[in-house]
N, C-alpha and C positions, 0 to 999 in steps of 0.2 A: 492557173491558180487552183488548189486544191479544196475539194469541196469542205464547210465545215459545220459543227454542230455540236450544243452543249448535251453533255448528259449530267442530270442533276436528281438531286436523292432527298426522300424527307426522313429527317431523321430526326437525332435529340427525342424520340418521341415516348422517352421510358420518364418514370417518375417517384421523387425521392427515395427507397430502395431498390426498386422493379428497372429493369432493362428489360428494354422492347430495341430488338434490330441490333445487327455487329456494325452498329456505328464505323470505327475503326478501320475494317476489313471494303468496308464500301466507299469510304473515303480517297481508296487507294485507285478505286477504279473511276469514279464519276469526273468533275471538273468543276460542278457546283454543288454547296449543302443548303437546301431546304430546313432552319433548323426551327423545332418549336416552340410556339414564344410564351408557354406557360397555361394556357386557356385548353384546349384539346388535350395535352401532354405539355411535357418539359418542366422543368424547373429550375433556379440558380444554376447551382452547381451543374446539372444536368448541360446547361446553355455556356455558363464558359468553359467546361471542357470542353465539347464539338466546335466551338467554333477555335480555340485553341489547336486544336487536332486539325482543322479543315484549315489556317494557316499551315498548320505545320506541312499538308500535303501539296500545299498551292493551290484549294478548290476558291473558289469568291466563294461570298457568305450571305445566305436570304434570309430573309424571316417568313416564315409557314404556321401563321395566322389562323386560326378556325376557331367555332362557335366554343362558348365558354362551359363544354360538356365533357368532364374528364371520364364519368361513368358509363357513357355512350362511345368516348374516342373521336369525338366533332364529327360521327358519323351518324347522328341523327338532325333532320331538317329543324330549325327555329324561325320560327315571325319577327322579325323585328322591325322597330322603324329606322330607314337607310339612315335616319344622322344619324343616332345609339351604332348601327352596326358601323359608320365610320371612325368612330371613337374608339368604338373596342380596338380596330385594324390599328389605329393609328398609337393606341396604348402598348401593344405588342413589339409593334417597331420600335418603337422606343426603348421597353426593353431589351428586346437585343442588340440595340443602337450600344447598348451600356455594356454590353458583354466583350460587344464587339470593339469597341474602346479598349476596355483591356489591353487587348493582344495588338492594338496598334492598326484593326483592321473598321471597315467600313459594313453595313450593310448595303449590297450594290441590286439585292434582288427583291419581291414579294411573290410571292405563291401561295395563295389559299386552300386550304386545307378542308379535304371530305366533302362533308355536307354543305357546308359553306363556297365550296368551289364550286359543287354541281347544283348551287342555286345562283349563284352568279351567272355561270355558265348562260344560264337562261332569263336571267332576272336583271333586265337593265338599270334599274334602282339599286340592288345589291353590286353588280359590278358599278355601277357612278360611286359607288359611297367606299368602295374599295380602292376606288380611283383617284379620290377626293384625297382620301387618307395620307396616300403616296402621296400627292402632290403637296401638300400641306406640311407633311414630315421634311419629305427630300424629294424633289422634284428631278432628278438623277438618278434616283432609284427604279430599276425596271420593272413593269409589272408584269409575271408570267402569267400567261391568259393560254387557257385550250382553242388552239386554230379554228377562226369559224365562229366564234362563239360573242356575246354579249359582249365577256369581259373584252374582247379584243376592240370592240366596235365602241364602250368605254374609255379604254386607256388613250386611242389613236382622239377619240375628241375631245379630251383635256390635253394631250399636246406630251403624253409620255412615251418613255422609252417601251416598247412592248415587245417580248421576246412569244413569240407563237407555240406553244406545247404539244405534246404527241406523247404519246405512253408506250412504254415498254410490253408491259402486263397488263394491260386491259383490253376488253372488247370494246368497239363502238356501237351505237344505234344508230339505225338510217338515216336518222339527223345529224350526224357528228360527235352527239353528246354521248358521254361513259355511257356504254350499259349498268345498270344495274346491279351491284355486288350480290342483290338476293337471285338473280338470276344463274343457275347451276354453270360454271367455264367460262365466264365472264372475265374471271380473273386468271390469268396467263400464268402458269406456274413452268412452262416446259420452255428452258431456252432458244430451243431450236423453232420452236412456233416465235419467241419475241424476237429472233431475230430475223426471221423473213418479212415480219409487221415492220420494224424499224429501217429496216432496208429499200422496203421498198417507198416508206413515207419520205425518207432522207432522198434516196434517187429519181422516186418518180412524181413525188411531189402529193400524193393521195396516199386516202384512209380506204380499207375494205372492212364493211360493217360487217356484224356477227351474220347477217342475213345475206352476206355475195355483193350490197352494193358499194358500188366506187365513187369516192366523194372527192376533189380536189381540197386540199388544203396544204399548205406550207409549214412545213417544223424548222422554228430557230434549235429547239432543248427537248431532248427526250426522258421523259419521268419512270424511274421508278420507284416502288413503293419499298421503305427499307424496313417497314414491319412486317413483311413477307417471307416465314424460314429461306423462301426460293430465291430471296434478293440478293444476296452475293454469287451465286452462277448462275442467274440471267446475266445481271450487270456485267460479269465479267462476259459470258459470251456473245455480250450486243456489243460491247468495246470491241471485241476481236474482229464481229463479224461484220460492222461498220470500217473499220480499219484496212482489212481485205479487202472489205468494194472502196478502199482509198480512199475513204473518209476520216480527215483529224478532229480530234476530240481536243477541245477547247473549251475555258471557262466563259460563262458568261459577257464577263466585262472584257472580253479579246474577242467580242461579236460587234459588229454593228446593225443597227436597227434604224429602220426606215418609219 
């Protein structure tokens, strides 16, 4: 049986006249769309073209949630209290529950967005209440959690489906958790460096932090970032180079999870 794995993209993240990301062009290479649900980015229009578009290519369709900071890009940290932050989560899905309607299709994923992710990551209050959110919406829907992390130890005790994460484009910290985007190369711009990273977390089952160490963890879905100029030929050369080590790229919902 052939080894398998999603790669999934956040996108939708431009808003009312402004594009952020070739949407479009990325859609062609991933299997799942991360799209945003209005709070970070995104907007109507914005939200039923992509996912229109991400029908159109066969990708399944998530909602990629984060903090309600359009000026920052949900990439500045906020305090909340976990029942407010499971509202917000679960107001977002929602919306794109209705987009996604449209076109006939489902929302089958959740992935959190930025600041919001890499406080979950660590905040087992912020990952219950993202967890909560999901289960309350649609108990069906997967929650993408970064391997190792809060959110996964979250979703697995409410009883969800949880897809394990890994990045394309990022460094890690000795802990598992993202480095740092204010950290200088953190951020993976040169394909050939994300594809040795993705290679070897897909076949040998571990992360190597910015700092040489080796961490076990398991990837269902590998992330990249589609507001990245560099995100269409990464993506495209992690698909190739996962493909050559005979690995199929599959959407989400053609995964099963334990």
């Amino acid at each position: 049986m052939a080894l398998t794995v999603n790669m999934n993209a956040d996108m939708g993240e431009g808003f009312g006249a402004y594009d952020i990301g070739d949407d479009d062009s990325i859609l062609k290479i991933i299997r799942s769309a991360s799209i945003a649900c209005g709070f970070h980015a995104g907007d109507p229009v914005t939200m039923h073209r992509v996912v229109q578009r991400a029908k159109e290519e066969g990708c399944s369709i998530g909602a990629h949630p984060g903090f309600n900071d359009l000026w920052g890009f949900g990439r500045r940290r906020i305090d909340m209290q976990p029942e407010h932050l499971e509202y917000v989560i679960a107001y977002q899905i929602g919306a794109l529950q209705a987009f996604a309607s449209y076109v006939g299709e489902k929302v089958t994923h959740v992935k959190p967005h930025g600041a919001l992710n890499n406080m979950a990551a660590e905040n087992i209050d912020y990952a219950m209440a993202i967890g909560r959110a999901i289960k309350a919406v649609d108990r069906e829907i997967i929650y993408v959690a970064l391997s190792g992390s809060e959110m996964e130890t979250a979703g697995r005790k409410l009883g969800l489906k949880v897809a394990l994460e890994g990045y394309c484009d990022r460094q890690y910290d000795d802990d598992g958790n993202l480095a740092s985007r204010k950290i200088a190369g953190t951020v993976i711009k040169d394909p050939a460096v994300a594809v040795k990273q993705v290679v070897n977390q897909v076949l040998n089952g571990e992360i190597i932090s910015r700092n040489g160490k080796r961490i076990e963890r398991r990837v269902d879905t590998l992330c990249v970032h589609g507001d990245e100029p560099t995100a269409v030929a990464l993506a495209r050369a992690v698909r190739e180079g996962l493909e050559a080590a005979g690995v199929k790229i599959v959407p989400l919902t053609e995964m099963s999870f334990s």
